[in-house]
TORPA-4810 file (N, C-alpha, C, O; in nm, 3 decimals):
<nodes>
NODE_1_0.086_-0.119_0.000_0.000_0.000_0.000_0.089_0.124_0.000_0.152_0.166_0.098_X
NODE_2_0.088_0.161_-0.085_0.183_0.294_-0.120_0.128_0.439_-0.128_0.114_0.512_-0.226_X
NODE_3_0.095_0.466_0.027_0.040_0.618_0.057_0.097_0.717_0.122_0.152_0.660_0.216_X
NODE_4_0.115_0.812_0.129_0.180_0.934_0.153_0.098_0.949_0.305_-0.019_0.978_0.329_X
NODE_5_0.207_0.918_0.387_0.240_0.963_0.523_0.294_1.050_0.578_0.406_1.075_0.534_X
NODE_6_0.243_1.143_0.703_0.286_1.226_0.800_0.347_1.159_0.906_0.279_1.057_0.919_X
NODE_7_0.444_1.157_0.996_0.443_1.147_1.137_0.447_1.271_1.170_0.503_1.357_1.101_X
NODE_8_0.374_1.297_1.304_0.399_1.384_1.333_0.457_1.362_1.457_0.438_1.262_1.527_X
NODE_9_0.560_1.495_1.493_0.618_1.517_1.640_0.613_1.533_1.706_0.707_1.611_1.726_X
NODE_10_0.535_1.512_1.838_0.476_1.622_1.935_0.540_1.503_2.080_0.512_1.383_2.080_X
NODE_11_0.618_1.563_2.182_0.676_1.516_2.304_0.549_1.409_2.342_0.426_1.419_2.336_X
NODE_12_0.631_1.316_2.381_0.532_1.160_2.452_0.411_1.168_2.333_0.293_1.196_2.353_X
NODE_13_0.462_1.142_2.233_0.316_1.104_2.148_0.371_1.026_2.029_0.490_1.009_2.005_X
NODE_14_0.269_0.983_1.958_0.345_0.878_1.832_0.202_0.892_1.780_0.103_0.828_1.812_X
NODE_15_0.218_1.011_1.675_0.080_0.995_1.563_0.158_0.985_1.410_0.260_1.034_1.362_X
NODE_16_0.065_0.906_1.370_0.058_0.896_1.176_-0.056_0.924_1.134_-0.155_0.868_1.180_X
NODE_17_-0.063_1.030_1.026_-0.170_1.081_0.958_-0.140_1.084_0.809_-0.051_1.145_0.750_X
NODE_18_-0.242_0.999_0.759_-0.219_0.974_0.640_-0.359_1.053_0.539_-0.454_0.978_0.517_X
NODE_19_-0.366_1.169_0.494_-0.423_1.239_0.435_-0.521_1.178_0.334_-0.633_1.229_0.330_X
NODE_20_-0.495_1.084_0.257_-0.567_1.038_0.170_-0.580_0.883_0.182_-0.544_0.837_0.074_X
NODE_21_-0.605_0.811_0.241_-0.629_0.697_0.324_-0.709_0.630_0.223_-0.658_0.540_0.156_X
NODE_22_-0.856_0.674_0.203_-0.946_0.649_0.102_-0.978_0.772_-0.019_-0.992_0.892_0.005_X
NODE_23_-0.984_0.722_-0.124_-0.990_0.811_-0.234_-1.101_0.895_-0.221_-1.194_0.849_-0.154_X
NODE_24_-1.121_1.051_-0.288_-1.257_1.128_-0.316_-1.354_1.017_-0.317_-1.435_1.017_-0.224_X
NODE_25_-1.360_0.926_-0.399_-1.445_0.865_-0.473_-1.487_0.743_-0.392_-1.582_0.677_-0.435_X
NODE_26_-1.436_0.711_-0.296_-1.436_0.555_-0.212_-1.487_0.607_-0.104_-1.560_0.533_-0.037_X
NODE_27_-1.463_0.760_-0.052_-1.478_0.850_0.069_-1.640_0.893_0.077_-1.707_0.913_0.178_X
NODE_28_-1.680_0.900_-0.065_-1.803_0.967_-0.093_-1.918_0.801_-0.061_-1.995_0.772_0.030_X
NODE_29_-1.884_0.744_-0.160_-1.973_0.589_-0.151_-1.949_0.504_-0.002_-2.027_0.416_0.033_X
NODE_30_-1.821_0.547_0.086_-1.874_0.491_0.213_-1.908_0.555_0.277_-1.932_0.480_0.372_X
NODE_31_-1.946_0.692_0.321_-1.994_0.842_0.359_-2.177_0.748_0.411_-2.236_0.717_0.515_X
NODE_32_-2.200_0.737_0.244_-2.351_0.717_0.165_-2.373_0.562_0.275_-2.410_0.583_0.391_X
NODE_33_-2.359_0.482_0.250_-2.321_0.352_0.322_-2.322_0.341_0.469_-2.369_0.247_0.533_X
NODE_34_-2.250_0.474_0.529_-2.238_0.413_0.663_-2.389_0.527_0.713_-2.486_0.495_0.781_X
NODE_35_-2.371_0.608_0.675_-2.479_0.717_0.738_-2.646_0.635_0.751_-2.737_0.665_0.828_X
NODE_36_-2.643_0.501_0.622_-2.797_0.447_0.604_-2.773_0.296_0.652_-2.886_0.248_0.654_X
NODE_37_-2.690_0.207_0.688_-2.689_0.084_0.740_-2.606_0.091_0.872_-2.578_-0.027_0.895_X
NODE_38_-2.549_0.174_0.976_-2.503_0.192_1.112_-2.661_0.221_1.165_-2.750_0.287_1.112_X
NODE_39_-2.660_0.143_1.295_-2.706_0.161_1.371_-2.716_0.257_1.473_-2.708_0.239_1.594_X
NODE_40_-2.736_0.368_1.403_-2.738_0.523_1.491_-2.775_0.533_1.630_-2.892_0.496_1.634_X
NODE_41_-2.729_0.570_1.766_-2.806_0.586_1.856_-2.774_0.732_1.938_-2.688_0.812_1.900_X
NODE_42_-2.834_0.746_2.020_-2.845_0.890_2.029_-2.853_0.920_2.222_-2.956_0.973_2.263_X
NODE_43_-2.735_0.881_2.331_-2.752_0.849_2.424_-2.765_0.986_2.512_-2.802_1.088_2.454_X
NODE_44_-2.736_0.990_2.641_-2.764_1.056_2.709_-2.618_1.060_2.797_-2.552_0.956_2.804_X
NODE_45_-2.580_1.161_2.853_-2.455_1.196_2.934_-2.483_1.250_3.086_-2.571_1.334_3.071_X
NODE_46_-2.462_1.246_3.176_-2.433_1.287_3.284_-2.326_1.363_3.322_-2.222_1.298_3.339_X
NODE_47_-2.318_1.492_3.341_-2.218_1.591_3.309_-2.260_1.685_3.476_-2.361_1.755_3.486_X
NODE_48_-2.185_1.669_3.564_-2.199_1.760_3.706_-2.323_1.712_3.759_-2.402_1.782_3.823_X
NODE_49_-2.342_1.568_3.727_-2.499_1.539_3.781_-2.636_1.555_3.681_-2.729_1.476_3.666_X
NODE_50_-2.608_1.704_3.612_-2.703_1.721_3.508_-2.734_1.593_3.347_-2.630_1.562_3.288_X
NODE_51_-2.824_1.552_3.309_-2.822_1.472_3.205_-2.867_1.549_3.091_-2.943_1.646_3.096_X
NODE_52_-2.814_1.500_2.989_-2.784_1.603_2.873_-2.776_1.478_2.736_-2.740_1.360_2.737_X
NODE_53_-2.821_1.553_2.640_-2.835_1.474_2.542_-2.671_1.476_2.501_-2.595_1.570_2.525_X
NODE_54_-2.638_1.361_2.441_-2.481_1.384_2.373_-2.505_1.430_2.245_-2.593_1.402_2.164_X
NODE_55_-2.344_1.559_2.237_-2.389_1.602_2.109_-2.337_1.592_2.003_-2.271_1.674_1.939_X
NODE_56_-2.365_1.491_1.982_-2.347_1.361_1.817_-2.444_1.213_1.858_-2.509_1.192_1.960_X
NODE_57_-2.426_1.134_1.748_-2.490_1.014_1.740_-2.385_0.928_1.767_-2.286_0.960_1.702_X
NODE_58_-2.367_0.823_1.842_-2.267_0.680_1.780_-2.332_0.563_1.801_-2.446_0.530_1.834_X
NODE_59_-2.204_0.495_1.766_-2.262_0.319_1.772_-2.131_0.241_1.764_-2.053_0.279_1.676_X
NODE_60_-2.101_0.162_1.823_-2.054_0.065_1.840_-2.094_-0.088_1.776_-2.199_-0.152_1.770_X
NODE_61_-1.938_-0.116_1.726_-1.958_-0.265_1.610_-1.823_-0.340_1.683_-1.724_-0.281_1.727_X
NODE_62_-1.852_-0.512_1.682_-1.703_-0.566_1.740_-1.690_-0.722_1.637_-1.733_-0.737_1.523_X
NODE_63_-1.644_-0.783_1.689_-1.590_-0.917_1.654_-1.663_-0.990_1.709_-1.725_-1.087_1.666_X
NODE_64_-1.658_-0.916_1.872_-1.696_-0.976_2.019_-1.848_-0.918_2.094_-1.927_-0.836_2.046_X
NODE_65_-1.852_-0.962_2.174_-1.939_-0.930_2.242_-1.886_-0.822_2.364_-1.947_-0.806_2.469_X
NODE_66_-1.803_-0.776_2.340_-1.711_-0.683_2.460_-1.810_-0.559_2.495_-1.812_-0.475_2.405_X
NODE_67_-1.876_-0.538_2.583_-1.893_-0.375_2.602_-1.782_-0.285_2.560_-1.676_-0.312_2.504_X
NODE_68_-1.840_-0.157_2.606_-1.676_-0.050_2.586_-1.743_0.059_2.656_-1.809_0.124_2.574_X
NODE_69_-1.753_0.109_2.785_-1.763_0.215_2.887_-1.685_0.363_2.874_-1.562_0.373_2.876_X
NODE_70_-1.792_0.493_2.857_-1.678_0.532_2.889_-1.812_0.687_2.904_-1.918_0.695_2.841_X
NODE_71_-1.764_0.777_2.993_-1.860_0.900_3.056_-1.977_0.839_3.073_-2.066_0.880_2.999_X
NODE_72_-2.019_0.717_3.182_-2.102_0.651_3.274_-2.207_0.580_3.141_-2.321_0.534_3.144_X
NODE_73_-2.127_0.592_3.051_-2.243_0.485_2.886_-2.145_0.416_2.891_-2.022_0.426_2.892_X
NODE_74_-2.282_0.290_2.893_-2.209_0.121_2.853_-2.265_0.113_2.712_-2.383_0.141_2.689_X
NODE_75_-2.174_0.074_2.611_-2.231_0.058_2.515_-2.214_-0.108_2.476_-2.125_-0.179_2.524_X
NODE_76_-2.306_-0.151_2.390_-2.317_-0.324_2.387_-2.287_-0.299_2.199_-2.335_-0.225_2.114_X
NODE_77_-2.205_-0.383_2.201_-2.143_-0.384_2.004_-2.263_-0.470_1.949_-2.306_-0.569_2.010_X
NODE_78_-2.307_-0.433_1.848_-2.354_-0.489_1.670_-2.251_-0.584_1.600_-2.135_-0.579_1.642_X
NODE_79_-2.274_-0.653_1.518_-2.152_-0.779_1.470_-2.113_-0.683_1.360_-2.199_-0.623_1.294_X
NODE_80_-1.990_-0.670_1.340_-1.896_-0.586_1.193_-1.990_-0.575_1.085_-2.049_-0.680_1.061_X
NODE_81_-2.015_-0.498_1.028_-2.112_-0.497_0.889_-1.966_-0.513_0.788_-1.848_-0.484_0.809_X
NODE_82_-2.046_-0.580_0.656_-1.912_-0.596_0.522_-1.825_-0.483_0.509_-1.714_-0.474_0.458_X
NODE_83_-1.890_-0.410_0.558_-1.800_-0.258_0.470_-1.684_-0.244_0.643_-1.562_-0.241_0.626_X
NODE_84_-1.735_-0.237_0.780_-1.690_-0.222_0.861_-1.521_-0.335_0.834_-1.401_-0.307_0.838_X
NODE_85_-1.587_-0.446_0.812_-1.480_-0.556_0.834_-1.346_-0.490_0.717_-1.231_-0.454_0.742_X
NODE_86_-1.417_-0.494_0.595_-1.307_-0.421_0.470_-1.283_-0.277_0.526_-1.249_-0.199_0.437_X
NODE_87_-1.290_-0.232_0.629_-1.193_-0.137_0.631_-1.145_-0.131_0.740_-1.112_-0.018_0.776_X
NODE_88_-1.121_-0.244_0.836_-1.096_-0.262_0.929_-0.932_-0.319_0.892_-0.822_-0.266_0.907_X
NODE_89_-0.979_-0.465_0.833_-0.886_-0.515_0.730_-0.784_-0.429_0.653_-0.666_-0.456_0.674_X
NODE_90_-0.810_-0.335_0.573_-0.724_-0.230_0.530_-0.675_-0.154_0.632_-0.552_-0.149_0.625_X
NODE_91_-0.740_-0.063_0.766_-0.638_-0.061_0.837_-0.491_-0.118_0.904_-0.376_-0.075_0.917_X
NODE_92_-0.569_-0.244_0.938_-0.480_-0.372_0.997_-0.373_-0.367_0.902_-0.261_-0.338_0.943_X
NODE_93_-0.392_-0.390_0.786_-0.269_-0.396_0.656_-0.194_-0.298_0.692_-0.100_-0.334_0.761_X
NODE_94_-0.199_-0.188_0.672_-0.131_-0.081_0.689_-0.042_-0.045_0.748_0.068_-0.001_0.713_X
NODE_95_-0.137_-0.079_0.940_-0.068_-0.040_1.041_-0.004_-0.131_1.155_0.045_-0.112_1.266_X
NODE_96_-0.034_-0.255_1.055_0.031_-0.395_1.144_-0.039_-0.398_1.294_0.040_-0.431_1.382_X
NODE_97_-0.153_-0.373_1.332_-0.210_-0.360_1.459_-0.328_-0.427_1.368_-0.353_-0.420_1.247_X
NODE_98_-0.407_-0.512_1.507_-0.509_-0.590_1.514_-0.629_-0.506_1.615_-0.604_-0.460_1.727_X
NODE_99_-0.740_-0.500_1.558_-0.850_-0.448_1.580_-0.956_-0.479_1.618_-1.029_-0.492_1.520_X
NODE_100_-1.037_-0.508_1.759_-1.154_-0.571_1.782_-1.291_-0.507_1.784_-1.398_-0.563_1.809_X
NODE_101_-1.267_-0.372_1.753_-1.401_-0.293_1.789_-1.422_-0.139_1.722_-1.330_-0.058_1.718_X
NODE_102_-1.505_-0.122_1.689_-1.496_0.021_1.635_-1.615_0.111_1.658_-1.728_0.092_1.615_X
NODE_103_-1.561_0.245_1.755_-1.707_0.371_1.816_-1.683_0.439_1.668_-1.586_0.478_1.604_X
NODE_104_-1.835_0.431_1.648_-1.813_0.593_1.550_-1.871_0.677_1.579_-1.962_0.620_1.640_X
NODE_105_-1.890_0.767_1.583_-1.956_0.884_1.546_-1.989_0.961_1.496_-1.878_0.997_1.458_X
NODE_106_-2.075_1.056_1.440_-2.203_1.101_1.330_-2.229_1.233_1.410_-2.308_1.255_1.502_X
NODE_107_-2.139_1.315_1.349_-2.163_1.455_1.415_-2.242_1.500_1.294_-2.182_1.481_1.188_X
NODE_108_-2.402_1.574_1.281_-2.457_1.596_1.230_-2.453_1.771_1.209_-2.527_1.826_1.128_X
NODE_109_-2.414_1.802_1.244_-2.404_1.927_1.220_-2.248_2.015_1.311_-2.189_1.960_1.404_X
NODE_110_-2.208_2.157_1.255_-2.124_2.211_1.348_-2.138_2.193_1.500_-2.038_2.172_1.568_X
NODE_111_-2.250_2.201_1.550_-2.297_2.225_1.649_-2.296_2.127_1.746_-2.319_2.149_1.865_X
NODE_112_-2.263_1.991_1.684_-2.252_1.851_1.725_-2.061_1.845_1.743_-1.980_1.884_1.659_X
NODE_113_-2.031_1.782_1.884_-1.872_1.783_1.904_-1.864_1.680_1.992_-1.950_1.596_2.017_X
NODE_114_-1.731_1.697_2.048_-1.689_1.604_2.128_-1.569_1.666_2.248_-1.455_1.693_2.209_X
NODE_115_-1.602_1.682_2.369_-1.500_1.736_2.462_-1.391_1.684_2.496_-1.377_1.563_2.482_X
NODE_116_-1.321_1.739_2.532_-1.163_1.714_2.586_-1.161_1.562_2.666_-1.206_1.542_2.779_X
NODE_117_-1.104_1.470_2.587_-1.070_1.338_2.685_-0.956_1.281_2.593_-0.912_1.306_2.481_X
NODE_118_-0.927_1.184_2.702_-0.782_1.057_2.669_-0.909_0.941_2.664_-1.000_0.927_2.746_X
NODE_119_-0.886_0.866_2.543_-0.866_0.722_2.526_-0.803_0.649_2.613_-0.723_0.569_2.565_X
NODE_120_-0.815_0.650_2.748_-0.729_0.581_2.857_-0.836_0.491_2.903_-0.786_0.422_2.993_X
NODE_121_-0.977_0.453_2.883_-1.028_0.376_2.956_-0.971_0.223_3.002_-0.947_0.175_2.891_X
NODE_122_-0.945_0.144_3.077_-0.854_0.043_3.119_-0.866_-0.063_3.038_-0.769_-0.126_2.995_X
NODE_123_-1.017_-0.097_3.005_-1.031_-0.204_2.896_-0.941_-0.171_2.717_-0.950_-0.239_2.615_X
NODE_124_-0.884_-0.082_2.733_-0.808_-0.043_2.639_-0.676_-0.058_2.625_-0.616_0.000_2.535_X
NODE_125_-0.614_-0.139_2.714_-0.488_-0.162_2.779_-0.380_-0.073_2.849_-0.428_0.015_2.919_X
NODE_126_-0.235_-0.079_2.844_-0.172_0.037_2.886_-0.147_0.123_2.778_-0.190_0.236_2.797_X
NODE_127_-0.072_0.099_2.632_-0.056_0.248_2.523_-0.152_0.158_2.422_-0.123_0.052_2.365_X
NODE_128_-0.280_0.237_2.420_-0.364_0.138_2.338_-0.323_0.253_2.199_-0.274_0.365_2.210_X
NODE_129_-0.365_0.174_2.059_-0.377_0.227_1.911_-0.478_0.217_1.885_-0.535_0.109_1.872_X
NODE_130_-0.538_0.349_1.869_-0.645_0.418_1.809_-0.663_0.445_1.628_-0.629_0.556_1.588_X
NODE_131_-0.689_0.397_1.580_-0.689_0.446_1.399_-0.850_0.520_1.371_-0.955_0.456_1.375_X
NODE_132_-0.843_0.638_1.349_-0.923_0.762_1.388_-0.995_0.788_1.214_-0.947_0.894_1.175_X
NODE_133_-1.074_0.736_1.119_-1.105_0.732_0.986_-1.215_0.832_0.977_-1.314_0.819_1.049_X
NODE_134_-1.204_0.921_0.901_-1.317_1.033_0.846_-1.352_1.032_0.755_-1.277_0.998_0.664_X
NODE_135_-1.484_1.069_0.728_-1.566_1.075_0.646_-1.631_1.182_0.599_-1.647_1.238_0.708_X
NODE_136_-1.695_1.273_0.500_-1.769_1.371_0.487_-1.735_1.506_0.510_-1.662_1.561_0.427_X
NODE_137_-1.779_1.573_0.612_-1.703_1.746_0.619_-1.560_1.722_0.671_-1.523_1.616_0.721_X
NODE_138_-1.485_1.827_0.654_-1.338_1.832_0.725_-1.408_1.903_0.875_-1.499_1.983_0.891_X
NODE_139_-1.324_1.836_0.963_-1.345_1.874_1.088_-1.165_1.918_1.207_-1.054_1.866_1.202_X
NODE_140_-1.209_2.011_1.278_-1.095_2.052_1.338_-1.028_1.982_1.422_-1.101_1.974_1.521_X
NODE_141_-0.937_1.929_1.441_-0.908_1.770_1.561_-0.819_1.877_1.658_-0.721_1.934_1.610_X
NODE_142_-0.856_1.898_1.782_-0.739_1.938_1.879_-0.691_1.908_1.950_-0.761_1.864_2.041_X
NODE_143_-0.543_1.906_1.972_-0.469_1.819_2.101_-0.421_1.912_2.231_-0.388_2.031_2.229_X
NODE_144_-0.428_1.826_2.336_-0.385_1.980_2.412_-0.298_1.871_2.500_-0.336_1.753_2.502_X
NODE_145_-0.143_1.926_2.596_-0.147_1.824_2.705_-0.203_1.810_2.821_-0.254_1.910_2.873_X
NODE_146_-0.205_1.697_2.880_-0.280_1.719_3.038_-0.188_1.819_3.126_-0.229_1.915_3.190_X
NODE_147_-0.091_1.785_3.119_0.021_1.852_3.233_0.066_1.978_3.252_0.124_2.035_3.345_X
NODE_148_0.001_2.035_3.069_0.034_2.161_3.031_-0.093_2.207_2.898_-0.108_2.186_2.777_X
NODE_149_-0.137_2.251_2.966_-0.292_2.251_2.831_-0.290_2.365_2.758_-0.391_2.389_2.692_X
NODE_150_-0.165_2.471_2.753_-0.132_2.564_2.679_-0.051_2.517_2.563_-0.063_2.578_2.457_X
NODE_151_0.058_2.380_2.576_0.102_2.325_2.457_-0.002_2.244_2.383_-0.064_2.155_2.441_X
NODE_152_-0.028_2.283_2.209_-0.161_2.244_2.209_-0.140_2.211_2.017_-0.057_2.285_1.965_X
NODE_153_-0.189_2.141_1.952_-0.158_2.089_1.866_-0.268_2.062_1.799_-0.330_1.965_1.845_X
NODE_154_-0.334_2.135_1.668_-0.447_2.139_1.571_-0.396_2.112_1.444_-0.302_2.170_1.388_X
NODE_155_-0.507_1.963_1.377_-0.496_1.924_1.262_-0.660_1.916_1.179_-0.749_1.861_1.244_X
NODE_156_-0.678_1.944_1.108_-0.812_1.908_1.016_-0.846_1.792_0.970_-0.813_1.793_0.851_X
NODE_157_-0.886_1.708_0.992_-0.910_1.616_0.926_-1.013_1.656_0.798_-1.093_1.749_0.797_X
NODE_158_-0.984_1.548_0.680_-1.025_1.550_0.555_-1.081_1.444_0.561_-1.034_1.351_0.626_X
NODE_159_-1.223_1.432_0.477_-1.283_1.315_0.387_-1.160_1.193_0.342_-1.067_1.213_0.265_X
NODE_160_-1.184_1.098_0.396_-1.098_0.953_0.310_-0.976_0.944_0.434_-0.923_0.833_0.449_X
NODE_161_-0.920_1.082_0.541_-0.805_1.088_0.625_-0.834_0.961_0.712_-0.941_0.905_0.736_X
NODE_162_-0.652_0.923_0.768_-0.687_0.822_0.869_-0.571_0.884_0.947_-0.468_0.911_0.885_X
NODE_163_-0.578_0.904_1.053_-0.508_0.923_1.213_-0.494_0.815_1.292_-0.588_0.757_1.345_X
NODE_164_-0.344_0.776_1.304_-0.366_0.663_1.414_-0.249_0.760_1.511_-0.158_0.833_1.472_X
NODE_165_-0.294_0.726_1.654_-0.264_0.759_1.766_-0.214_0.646_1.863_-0.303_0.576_1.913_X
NODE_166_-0.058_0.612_1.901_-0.024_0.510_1.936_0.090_0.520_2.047_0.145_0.630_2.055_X
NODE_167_0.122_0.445_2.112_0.239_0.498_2.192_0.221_0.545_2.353_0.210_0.455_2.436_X
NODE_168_0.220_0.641_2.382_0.238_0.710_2.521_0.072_0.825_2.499_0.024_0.897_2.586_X
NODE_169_0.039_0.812_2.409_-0.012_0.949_2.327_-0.129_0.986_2.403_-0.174_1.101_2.407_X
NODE_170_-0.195_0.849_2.486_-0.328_0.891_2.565_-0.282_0.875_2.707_-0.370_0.853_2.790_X
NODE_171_-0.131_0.884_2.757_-0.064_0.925_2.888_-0.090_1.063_2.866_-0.210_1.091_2.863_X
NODE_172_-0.031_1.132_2.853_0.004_1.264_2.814_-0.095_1.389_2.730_-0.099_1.510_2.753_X
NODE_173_-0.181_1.299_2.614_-0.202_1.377_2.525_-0.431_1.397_2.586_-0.471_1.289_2.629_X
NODE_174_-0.521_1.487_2.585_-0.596_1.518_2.521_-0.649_1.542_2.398_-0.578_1.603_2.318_X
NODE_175_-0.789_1.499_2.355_-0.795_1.572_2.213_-0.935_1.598_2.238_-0.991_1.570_2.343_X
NODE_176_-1.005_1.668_2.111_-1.125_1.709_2.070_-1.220_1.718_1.954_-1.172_1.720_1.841_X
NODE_177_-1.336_1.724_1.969_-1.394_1.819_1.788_-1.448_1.909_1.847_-1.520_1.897_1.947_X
NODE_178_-1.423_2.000_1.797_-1.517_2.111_1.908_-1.623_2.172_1.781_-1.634_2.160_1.659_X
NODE_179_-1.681_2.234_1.877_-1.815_2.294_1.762_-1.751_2.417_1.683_-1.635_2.455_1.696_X
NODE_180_-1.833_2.463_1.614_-1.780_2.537_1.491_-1.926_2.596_1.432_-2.021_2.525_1.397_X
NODE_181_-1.922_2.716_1.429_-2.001_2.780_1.405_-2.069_2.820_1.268_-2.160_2.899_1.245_X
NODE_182_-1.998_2.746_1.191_-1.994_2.742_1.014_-2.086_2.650_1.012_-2.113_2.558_1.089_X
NODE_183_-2.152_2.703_0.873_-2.302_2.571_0.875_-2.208_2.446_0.762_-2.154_2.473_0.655_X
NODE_184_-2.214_2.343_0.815_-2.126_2.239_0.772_-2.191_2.130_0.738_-2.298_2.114_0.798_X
NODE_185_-2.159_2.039_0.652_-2.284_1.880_0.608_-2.200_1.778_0.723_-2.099_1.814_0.784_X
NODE_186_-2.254_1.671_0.733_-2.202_1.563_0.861_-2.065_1.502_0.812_-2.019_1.483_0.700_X
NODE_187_-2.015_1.477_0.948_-1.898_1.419_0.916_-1.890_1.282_1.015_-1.908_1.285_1.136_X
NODE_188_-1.857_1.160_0.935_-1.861_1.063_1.055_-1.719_0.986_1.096_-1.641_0.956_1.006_X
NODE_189_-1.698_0.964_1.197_-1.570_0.945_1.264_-1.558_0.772_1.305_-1.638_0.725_1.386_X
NODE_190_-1.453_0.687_1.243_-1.452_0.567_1.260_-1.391_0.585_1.370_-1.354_0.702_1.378_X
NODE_191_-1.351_0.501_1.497_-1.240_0.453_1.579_-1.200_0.353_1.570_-1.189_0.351_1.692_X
NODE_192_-1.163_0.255_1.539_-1.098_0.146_1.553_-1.035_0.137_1.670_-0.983_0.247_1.687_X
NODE_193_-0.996_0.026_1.813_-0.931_0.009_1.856_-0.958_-0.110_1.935_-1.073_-0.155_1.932_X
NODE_194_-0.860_-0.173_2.013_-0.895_-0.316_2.050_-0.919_-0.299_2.236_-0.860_-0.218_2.309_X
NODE_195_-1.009_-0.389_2.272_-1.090_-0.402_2.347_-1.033_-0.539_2.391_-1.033_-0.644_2.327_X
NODE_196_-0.963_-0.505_2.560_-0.911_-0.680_2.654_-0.993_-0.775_2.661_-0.961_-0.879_2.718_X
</nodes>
């Protein structure tokens, strides 16, 4: 597989971002695909006690029957759909890491994000690999550190992009989507990562 890779540098972290992952054309037809056969759900958060709608959609797909916990939602996996498994598979190729589970998410509008957290939940092991796949609008990805949240590190993700995050990267590192005030079409966010 012969694609044009980034590493990028950033202290205690180990990311690869590979810009064109899936073509215009492969980006658009699984866009179409995942938005009408995922099992959309639409949960609820507990935030200072208060409950609050979350603001995006996801769903969870595995191999296994594994839950995956994480801001007081248990989520229960769906079995891989064809298209999930083939691009699961093409990750795996790529990045020589094995994959049991994948959150996505379906931010439907600017207004739909995701707050500041680490991928550290325990069922994730000690330096778990994350492979981060986008779909649809470009969206703003931000990193900040825990120890120092003024050193801070912004990339865009593109339609077809894949981000994998590996290493020390959820010791140290935060990230985000934050909202955006531009009227924008949906963008949906694969995760890939493996589940003990």
């Amino acid at each position: 597989m012969n694609l044009k890779t980034q590493h990028i540098q950033l202290p205690h972290a180990d990311l690869i971002y590979v810009p064109h992952f899936y073509s215009e054309e492969e980006s658009i037809q699984l866009y179409h695909i995942l938005t009408t056969k995922i099992k959309w759900q639409h949960d609820q958060i507990k935030v200072f006690g208060k409950v609050y709608d979350q603001p995006r959609l996801t769903a969870l797909y595995a191999e296994n029957k594994n839950p995956y916990s994480y801001s007081n939602i248990v989520m229960h996996p769906h079995q891989f759909t064809d298209e999930l498994l083939s691009i699961k598979q093409k990750i795996e190729d790529f990045s020589n890491e094995q994959f049991t589970t994948c959150l996505l998410n379906l931010y439907r509008t600017g207004q739909d994000s995701n707050g500041w957290h680490a991928d550290d939940e325990k069922e994730l092991g000690k330096n778990p690999v994350i492979a981060s796949l986008s779909f649809g609008a470009k969206r703003k990805f931000k990193m900040r550190r825990k120890d120092n949240t003024k050193e801070k590190f912004d990339l865009e993700l593109n339609a077809g992009s894949l981000l994998i995050m590996k290493g020390e990267t959820q010791h140290y590192w935060q990230h985000q989507i934050p909202k955006t005030a531009k009227k924008i079409s949906p963008r949906i966010n694969l995760t890939f990562r493996k589940i003990q």
